[in-house]
C-alpha positions in Angstrom: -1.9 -1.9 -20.1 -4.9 -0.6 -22.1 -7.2 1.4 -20.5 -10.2 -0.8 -22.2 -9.2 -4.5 -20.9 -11.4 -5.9 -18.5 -9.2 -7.8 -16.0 -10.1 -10.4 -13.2 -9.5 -8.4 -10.6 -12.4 -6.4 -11.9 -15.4 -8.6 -11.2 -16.7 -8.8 -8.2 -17.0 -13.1 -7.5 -17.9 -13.3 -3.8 -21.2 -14.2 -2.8 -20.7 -12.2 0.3 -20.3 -9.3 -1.5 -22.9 -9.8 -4.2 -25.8 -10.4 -1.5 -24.6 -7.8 0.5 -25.0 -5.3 -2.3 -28.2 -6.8 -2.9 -29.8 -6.0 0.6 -27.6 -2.7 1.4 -26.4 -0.9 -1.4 -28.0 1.9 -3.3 -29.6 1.7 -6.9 -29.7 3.7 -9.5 -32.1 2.9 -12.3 -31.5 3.8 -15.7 -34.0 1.6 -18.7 -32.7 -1.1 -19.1 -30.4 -1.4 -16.0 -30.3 -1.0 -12.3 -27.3 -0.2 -10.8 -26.6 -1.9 -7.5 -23.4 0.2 -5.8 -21.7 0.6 -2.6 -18.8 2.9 -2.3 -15.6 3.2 0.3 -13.0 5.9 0.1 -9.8 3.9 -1.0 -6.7 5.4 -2.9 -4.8 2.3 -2.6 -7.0 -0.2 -4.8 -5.5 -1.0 -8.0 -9.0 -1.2 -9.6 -11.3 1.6 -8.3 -14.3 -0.4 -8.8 -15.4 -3.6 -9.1 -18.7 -5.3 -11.0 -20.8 -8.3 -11.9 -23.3 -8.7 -14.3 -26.7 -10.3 -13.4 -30.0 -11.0 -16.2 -32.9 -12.6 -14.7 -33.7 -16.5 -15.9 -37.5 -15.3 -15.3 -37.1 -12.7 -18.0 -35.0 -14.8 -20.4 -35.7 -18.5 -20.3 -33.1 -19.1 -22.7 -29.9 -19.4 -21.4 -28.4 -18.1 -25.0 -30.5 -15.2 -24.9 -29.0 -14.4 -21.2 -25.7 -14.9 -22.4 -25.9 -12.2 -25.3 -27.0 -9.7 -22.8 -24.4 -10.1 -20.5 -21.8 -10.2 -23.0 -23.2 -6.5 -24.5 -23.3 -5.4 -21.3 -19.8 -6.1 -20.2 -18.8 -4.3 -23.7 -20.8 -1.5 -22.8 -19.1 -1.7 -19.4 -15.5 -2.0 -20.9 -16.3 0.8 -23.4 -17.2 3.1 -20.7 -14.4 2.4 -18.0 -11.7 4.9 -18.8 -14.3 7.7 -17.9 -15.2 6.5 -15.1 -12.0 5.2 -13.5 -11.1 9.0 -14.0 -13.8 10.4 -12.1 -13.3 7.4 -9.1 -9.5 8.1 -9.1 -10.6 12.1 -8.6 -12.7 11.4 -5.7 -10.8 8.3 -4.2 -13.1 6.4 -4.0 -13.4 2.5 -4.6 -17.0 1.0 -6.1 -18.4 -2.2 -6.0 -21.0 -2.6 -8.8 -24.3 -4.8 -9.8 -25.6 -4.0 -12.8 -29.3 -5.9 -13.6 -30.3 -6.0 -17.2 -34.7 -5.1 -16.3 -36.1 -5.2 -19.9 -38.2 -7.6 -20.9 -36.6 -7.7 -24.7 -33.4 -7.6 -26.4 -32.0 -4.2 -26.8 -29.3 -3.9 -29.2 -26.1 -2.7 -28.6 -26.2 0.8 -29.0 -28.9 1.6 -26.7 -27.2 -0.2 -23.6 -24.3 1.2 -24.3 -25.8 4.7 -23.9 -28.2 3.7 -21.4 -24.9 2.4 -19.0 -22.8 5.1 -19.6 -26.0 7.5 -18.6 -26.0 5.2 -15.3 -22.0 5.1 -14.4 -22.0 9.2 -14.9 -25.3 9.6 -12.7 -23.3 7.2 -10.5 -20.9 9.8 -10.3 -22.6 12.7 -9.8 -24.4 11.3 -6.9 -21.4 9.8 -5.2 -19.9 13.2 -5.6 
């Protein structure tokens, strides 16, 4: 198995979870995300952590424009996994993850690509 897919098992699809992150979990804001996150100590998941992907319709009315960001972000995401599985795996711990796209334009790739991976190791660092 690469270390870069992105699997199902990955995203987080319960509405439970997703609203509970929303009104208890921590954030961590890094231009142009926020990182929504709530951790458990867990050696027995097969994914350590777990994400969705939210851009606001009252920032992009365009639902094409939405779906570019999330797409870049999951690459970003995806890109920036294998570090951060390692340093989960280390500490044993299990993440659940909602990352909000904040910016009020289109960033290209590059920049959110550095931006997350700024987020997921300040993640770590404060987790740790």
């Amino acid at each position: 198995m690469s270390d870069f897919s992105f699997k199902k098992g990955e995203r987080i699809s319960s509405r439970r979870t997703i609203s509970t992150l929303f009104t208890e979990g921590k954030a961590i804001p890094v231009h142009p995300f926020r990182i929504l996150y709530q951790y458990r100590y867990s050696n027995v998941a097969k994914h350590p952590a777990a994400i969705a992907i939210s851009v606001p319709k009252r920032l992009f009315g365009k639902a094409v424009d939405r779906n570019l960001l999330k797409r870049r972000t999951r690459e970003a995401y995806r890109r920036s996994k294998p570090f951060f599985y390692t340093s989960l795996r280390k500490l044993g711990l299990h993440v659940n993850l909602v990352i909000l796209y904040q910016h009020h334009q289109v960033l290209d790739y590059h920049s959110m690509h550095d931006a997350l991976r700024q987020g997921l190791e300040l993640l770590v660092q404060e987790i740790s």
